[in-house]
C-alpha positions as CSV (number, residue, x, y, z in Angstrom):
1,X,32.9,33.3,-18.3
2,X,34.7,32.5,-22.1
3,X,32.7,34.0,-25.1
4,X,30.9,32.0,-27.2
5,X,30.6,33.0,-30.9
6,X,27.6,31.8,-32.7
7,X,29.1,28.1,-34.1
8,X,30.2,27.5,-30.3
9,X,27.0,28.4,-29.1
10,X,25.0,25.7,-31.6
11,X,27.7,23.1,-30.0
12,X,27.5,24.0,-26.8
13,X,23.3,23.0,-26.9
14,X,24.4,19.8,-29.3
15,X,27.0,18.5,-27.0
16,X,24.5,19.2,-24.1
17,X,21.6,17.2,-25.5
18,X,23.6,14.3,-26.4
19,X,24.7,14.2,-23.2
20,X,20.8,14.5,-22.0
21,X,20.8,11.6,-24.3
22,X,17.9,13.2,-26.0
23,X,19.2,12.3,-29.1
24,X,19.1,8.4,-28.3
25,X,16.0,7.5,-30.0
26,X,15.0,8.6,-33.5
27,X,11.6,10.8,-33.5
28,X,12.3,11.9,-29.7
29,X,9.6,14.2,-28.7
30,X,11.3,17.7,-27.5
31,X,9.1,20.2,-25.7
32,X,10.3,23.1,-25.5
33,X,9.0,26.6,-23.7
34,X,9.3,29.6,-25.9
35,X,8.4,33.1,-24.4
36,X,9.5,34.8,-27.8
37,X,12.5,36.2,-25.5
38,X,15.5,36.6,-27.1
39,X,16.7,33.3,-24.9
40,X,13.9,31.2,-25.8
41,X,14.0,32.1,-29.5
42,X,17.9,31.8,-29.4
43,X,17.5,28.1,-28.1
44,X,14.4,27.4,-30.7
45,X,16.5,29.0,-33.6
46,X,19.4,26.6,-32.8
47,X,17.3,23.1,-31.8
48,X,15.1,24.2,-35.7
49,X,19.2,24.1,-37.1
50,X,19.9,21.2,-35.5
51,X,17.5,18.6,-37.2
52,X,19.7,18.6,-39.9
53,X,22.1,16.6,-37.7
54,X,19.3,14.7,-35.7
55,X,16.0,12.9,-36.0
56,X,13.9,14.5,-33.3
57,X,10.7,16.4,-32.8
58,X,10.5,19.7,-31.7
59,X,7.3,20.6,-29.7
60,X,6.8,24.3,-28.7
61,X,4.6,25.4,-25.6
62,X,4.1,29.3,-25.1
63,X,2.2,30.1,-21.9
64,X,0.1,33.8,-22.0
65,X,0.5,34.7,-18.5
66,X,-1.9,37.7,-19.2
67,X,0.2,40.0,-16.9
68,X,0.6,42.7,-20.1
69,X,-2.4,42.8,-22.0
70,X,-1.9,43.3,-25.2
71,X,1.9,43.1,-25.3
72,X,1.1,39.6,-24.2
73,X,-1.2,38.7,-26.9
74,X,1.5,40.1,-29.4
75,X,3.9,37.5,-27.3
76,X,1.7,34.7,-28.7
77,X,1.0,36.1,-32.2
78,X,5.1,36.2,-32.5
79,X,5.7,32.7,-31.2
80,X,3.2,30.6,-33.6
81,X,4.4,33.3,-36.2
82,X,7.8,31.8,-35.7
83,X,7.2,28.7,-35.5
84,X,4.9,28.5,-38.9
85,X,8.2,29.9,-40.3
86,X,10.8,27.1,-39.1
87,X,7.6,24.5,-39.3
88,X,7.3,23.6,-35.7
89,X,4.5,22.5,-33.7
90,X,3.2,25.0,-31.6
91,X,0.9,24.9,-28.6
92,X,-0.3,28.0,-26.4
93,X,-1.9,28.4,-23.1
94,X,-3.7,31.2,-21.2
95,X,-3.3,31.7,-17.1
96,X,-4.5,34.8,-15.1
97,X,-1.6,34.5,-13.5
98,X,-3.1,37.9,-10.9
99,X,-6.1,36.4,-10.1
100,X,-4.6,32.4,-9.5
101,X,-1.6,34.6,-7.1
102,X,-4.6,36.0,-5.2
103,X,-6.3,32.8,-5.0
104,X,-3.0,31.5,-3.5
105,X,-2.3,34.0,-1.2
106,X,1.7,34.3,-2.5
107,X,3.5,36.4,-5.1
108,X,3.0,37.0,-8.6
109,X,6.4,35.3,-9.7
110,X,6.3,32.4,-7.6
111,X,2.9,31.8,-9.0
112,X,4.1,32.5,-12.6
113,X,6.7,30.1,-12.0
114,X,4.8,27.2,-10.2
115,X,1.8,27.0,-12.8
116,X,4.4,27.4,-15.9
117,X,5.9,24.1,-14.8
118,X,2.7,22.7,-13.9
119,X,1.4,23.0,-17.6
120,X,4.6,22.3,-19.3
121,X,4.7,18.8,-17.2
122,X,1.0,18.2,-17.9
123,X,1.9,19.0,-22.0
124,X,5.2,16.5,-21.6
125,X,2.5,13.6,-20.4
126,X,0.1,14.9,-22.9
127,X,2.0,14.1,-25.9
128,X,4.5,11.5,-24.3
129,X,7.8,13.2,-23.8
130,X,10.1,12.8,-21.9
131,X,12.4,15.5,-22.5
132,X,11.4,19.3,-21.3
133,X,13.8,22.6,-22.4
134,X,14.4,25.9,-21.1
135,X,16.3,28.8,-22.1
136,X,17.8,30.1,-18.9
137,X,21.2,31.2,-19.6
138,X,24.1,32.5,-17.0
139,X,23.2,35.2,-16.1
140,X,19.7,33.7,-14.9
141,X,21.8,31.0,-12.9
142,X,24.4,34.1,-11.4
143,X,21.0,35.9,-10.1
144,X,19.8,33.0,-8.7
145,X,22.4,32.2,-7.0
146,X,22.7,36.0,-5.1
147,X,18.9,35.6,-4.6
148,X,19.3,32.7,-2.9
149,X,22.0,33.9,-1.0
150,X,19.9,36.7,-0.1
151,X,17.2,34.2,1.3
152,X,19.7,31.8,3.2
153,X,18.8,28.5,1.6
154,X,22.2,27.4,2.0
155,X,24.5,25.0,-0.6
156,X,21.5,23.9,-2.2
157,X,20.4,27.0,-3.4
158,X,24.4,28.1,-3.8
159,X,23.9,25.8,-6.9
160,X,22.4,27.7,-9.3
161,X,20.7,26.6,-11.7
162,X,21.5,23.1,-13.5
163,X,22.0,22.1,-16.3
164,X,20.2,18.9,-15.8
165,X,17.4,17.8,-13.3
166,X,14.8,15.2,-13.2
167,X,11.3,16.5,-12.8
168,X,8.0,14.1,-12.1
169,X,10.4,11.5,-14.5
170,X,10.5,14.7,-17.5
171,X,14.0,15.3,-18.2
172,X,14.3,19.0,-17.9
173,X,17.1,20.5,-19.9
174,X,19.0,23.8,-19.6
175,X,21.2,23.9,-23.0
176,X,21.7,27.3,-22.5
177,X,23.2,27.4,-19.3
178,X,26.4,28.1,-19.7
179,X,25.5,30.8,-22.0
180,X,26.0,34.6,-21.4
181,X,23.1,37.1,-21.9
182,X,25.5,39.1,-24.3
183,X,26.3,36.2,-26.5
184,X,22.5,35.1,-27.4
185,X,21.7,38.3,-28.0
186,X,25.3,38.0,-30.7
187,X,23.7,35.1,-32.2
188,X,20.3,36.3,-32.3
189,X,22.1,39.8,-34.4
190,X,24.5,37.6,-36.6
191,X,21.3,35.6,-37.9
192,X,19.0,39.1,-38.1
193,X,16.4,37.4,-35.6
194,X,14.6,39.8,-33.4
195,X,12.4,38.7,-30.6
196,X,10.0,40.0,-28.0
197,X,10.5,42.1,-25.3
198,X,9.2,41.7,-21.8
199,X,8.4,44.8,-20.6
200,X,7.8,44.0,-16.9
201,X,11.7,42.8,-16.8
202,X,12.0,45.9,-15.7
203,X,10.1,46.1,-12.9
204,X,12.5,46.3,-10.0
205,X,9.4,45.2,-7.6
206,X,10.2,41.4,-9.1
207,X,13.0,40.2,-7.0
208,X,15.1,38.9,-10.0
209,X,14.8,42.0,-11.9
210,X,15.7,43.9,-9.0
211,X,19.0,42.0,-8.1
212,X,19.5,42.1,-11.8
213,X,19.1,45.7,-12.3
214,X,20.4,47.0,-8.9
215,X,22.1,44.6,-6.9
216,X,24.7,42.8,-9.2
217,X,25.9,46.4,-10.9
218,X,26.9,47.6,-7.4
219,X,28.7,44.4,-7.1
220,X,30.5,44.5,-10.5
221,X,31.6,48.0,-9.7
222,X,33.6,45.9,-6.2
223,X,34.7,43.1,-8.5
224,X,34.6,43.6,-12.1
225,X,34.9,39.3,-11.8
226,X,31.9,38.7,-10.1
227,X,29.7,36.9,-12.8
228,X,32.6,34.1,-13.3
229,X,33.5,34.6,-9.6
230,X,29.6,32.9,-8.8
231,X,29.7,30.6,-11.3
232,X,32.7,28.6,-9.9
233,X,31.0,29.1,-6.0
234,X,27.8,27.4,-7.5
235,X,29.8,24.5,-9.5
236,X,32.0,24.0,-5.9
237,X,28.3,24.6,-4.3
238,X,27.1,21.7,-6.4
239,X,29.1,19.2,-6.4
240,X,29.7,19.4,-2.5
241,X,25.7,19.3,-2.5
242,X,25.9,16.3,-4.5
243,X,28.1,14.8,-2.3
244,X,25.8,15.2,1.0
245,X,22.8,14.2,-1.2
246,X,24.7,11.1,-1.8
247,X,25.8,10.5,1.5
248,X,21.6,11.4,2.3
249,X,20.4,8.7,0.2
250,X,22.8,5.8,1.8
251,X,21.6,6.8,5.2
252,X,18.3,7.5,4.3
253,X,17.7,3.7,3.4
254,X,19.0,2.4,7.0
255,X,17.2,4.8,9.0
256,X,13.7,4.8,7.9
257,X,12.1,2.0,9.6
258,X,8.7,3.1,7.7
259,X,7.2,4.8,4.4
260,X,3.5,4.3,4.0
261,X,0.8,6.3,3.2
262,X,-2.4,6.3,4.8
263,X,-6.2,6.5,4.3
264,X,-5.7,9.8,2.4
265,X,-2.7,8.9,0.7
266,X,-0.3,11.0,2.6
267,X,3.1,10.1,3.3
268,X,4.0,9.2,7.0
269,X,7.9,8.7,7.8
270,X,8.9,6.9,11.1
271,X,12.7,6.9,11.7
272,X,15.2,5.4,13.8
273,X,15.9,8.6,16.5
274,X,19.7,6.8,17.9
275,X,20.8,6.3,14.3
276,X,19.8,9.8,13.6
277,X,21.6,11.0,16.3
278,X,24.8,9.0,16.2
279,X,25.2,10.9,12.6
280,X,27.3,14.4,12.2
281,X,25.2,17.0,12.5
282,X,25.3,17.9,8.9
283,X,23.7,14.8,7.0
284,X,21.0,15.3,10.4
285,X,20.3,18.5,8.2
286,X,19.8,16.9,5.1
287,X,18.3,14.4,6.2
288,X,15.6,15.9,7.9
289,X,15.0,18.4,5.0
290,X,15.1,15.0,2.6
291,X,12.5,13.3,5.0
292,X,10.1,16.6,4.9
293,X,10.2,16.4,1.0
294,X,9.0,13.2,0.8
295,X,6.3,14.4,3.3
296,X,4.9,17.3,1.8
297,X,2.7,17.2,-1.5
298,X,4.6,20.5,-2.3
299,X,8.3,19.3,-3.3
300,X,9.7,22.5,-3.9
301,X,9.2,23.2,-0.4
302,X,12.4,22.8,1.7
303,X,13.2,23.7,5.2
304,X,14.5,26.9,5.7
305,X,18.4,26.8,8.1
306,X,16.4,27.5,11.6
307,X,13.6,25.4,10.9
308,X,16.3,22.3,10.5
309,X,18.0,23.8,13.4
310,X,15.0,23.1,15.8
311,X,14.3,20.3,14.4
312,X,17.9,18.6,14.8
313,X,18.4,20.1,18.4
314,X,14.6,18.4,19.3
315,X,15.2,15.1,18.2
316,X,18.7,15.2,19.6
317,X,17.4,16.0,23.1
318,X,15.5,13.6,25.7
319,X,12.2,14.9,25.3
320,X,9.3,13.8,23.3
321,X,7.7,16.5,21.5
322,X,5.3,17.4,18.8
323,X,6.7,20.4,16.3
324,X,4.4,21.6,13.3
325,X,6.0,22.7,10.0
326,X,4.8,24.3,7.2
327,X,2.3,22.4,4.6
328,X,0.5,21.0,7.8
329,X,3.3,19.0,8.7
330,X,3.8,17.5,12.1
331,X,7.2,15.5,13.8
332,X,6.5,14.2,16.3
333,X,9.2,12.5,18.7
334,X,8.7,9.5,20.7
335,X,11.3,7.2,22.9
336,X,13.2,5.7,20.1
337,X,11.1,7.0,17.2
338,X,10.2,10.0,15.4
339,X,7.0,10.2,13.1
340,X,6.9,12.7,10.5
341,X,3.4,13.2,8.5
342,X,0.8,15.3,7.4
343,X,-2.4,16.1,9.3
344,X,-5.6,14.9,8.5
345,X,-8.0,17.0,8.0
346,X,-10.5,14.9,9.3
347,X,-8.7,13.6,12.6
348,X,-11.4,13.3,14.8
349,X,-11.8,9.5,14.9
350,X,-13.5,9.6,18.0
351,X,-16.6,10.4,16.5
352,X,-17.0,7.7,14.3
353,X,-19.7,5.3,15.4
354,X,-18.4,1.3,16.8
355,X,-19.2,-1.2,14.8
356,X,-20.3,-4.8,16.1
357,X,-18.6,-7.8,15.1
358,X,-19.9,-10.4,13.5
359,X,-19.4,-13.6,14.8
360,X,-20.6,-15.8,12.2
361,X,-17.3,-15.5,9.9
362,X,-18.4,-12.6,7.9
363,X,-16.5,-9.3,7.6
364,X,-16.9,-6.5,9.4
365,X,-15.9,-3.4,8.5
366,X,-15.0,-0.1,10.6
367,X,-13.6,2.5,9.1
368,X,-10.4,2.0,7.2
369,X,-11.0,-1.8,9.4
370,X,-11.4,-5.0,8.0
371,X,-12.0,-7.9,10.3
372,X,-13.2,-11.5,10.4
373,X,-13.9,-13.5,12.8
374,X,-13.8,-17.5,13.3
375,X,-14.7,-19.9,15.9
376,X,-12.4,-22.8,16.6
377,X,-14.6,-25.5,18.3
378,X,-13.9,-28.8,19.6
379,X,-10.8,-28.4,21.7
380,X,-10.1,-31.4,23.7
381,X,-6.2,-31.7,23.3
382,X,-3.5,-29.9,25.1
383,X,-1.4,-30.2,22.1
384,X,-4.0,-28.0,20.2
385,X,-4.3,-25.5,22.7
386,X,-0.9,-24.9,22.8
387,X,-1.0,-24.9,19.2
388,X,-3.6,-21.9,19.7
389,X,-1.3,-20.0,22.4
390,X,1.8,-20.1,20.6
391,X,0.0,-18.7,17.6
392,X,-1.5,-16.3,19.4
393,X,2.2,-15.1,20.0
394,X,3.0,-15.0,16.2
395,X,0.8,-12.4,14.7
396,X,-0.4,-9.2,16.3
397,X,-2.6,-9.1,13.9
398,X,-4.8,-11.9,15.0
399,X,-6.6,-12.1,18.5
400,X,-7.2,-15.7,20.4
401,X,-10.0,-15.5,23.3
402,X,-12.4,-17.9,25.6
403,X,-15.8,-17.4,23.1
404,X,-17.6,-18.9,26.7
405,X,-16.1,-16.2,28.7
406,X,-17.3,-13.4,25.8
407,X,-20.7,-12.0,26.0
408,X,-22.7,-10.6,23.2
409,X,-22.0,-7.3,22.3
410,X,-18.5,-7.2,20.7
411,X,-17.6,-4.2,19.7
412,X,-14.6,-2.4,17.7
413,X,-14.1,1.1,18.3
414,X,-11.6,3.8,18.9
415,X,-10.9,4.8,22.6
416,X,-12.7,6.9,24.8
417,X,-12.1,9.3,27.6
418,X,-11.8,7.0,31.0
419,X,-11.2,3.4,29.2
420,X,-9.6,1.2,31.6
421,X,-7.5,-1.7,30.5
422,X,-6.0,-5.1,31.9
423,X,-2.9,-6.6,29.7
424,X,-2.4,-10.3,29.7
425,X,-0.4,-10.8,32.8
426,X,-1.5,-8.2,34.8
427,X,-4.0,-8.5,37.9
428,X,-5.1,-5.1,38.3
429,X,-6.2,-2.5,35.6
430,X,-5.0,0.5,34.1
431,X,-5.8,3.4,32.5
432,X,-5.7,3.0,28.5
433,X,-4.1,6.4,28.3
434,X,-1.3,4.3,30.6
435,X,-1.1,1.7,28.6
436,X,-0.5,3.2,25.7
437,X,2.1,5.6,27.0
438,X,4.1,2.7,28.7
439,X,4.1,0.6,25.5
440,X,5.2,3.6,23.5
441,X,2.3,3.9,21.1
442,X,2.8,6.9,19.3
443,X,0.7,10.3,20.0
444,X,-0.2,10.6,16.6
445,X,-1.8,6.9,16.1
446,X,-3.7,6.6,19.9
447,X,-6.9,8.2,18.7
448,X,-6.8,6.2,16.2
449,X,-6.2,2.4,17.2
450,X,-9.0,0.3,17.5
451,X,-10.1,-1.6,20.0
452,X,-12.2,-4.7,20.4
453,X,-14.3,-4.5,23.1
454,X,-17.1,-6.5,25.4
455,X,-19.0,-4.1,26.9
456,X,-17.1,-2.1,29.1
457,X,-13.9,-4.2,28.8
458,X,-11.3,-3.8,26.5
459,X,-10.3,-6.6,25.0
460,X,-7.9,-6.5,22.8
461,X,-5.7,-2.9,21.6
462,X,-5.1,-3.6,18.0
463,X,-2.4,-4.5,17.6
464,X,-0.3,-4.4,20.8
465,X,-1.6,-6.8,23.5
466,X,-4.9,-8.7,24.3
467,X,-6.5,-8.8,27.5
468,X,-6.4,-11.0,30.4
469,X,-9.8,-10.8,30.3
470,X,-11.3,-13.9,28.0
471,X,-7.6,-15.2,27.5
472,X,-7.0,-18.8,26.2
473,X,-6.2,-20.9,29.3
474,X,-6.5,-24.9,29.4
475,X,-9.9,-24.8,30.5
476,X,-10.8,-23.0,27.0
477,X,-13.3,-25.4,24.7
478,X,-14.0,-22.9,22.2
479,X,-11.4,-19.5,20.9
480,X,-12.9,-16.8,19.1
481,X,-10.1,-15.5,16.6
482,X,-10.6,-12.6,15.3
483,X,-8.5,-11.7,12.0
484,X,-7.2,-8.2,11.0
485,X,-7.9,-8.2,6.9
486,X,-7.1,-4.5,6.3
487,X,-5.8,-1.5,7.9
């Protein structure tokens, strides 16, 4: 990595931020996350000089994670004391970060980490920014990189940290990046700033700190070259990354055949399984990792290398299988589809009373169910009847039947255990749990489809095919339609 003296350093975070374009409007709201580290003080120091050059608003947000007592609180006195000096804005935050990891049953850094960004975003909306900065440096990105390497999250996590990333539409900013530890803490000596020390930096029980303090000086003892030896694997790393995640989005577009969300606004995927499998194996990877992101409310989740593994070698095969994931996810493989959402936590539809239909036009409602119903009277043409019939072909979201051959009693309903079933066409019935296996409707959505029943018989499987019961024949005088509104 070349040295960076102290005018070098203030260019390097210029150049970076105009190519950011965070200089593009005049008054542009910065916010920017100050520890009172020597990074975060480095980067402040340098944005405070460069409004001399610029027309933009620097807007300071320093986070008391309470993990130090004391030393903590002097964290927070130092930051607003620096800031009152250079005449920035200054906002601060408290998080018992112990008690919110217990609460969340996972570590103390990934929970420091996770609610960090969580408040920074929140502060960006607050005060309409769109720009967010950070002070990590090299040597951050150099340990990510081994501790990812360590965890085997593959090219993606081979990239370090970059310099540029889109966050819930905040621009998040690294200026800093390409910055060695050694020459902010130059800069901070050439302009006599101190800054704070965080004491649990060196706590090897923290993974970062560990690699930092343990694992990289064994290395560098190997290869003296390490630190500019990683660099150049996670630029190579990211821009063959960048590659596949371009190559993702193009494929990504032809073979989703759905994105909706449903009653509980979660995502659920279907995609096209012989596209999918006519691709090389490695965009099936990303894909499948891509198509779990959009899934999960968590999007720094990903899939770990055996998890896409199974996956892949699942859809690829004959079978049709349900496979959870973590976050509560569920794919789930069908005959030409696979489905991939989150559960419900209230999936049992069964137990949701029927509803009767009302026959006199007005809505009914079951459920997530809209319907309406109208009667078509009058019918003494075969040219209307036909009219009827081929309509009844059109949209499988409207229903046609004989109102004379319909008794009272109409129900809608999910399905029960035993329901028997005769399609339009076919003389003898058949188990529901038949029909819907032979007509491919998908494991996941069976409990839920509703059905329009007369009694005992099923009319009508919403959406896939009517009954020959009550169908529309050339003795029909009077149809019942009966109108999907809202699903």
């Amino acid at each position: 990595m070349n040295n960076h003296s102290t005018s070098s350093i203030i260019k390097e975070v210029q150049n970076t931020l105009e190519q950011c374009n965070a200089f593009e409007c005049n008054n542009q709201k910065l916010v920017v996350a100050v520890s009172g580290g020597p990074d975060s003080i480095c980067l402040l120091d340098i944005l405070s000089k460069l409004t001399k050059f610029h027309q933009f608003q620097i807007n300071v947000l320093h986070i008391n994670h309470l993990l130090r007592g004391k030393e903590s609180d002097l964290d927070e006195m130092y930051v607003k004391e620096f800031c009152a000096n250079l005449n920035i804005r200054v906002h601060t935050e408290s998080i018992n970060v112990i008690e919110e990891a217990k609460r969340l049953k996972q570590s103390i850094e990934t929970t420091a980490r996770i609610i960090r960004y969580e408040k920074l975003l929140d502060y960006c909306l607050k005060i309409d920014s769109r720009f967010l900065l950070t002070a990590h440096n090299a040597n951050d990105s150099v340990e990510t990189v081994v501790m990812n390497f360590i965890r085997g999250t593959g090219l993606r996590g081979l990239k370090g940290i970059l310099k540029q990333r889109q966050l819930d539409g905040v621009n998040l900013i690294r200026p800093l990046i390409n910055i060695e530890k050694k020459d902010i803490l130059a800069y901070l000596n050439k302009n006599n700033i101190k800054s704070r020390f965080d004491s649990t930096n060196n706590d090897t029980q923290y993974t970062r700190n560990n690699i930092r303090k343990n694992t990289l000086p064994i290395l560098e003892k190997l290869n003296p070259g390490l630190h500019k030896n990683l660099l150049q694997l996670s630029n190579i790393s990211s821009e063959i990354n960048d590659y596949f995640e371009k190559q993702t989005s193009y494929h990504l577009d032809k073979l989703l055949i759905s994105n909706t969300n449903n009653s509980d606004n979660k995502n659920i995927l279907i995609f096209d399984r012989k596209y999918f499998n006519d691709l090389e194996k490695i965009l099936q990877s990303y894909l499948i990792d891509a198509m779990y992101n959009l899934t999960t409310t968590n999007k720094s989740r990903h899939l770990d290398y055996q998890q896409v593994q199974n996956i892949t070698s699942l859809v690829n095969s004959k079978t049709s299988k349900k496979l959870n994931l973590p976050e509560n996810i569920t794919l789930e493989v069908n005959y030409n589809f696979v489905r991939i959402y989150q559960n419900q936590s209230n999936s049992n539809k069964e137990l949701i009373d029927p509803s009767t239909i009302n026959t006199d036009g007005s809505i009914t409602k079951f459920d997530n169910w809209e319907l309406q119903t109208e009667k078509i009277e009058n019918i003494n043409s075969s040219n209307k009847l036909n009219l009827i019939i081929t309509k009844a072909k059109t949209n499988p979201y409207e229903g046609f039947f004989d109102y004379d051959c319909i008794k009272s009693n109409l129900l809608i309903r999910y399905r029960n255990s035993g329901d028997m079933f005769q399609p339009i066409g076919l003389s003898g019935h058949q188990t529901l749990k038949k029909f819907m296996s032979n007509n491919h409707i998908p494991i996941s959505e069976r409990n839920f489809t509703p059905l329009i029943t007369n009694e005992s018989k099923v009319l009508w499987v919403v959406p896939y095919q009517t009954s020959q019961f009550a169908k529309v024949t050339s003795k029909t005088k009077t149809v019942l339609k009966i109108s999907v509104l809202h699903t």
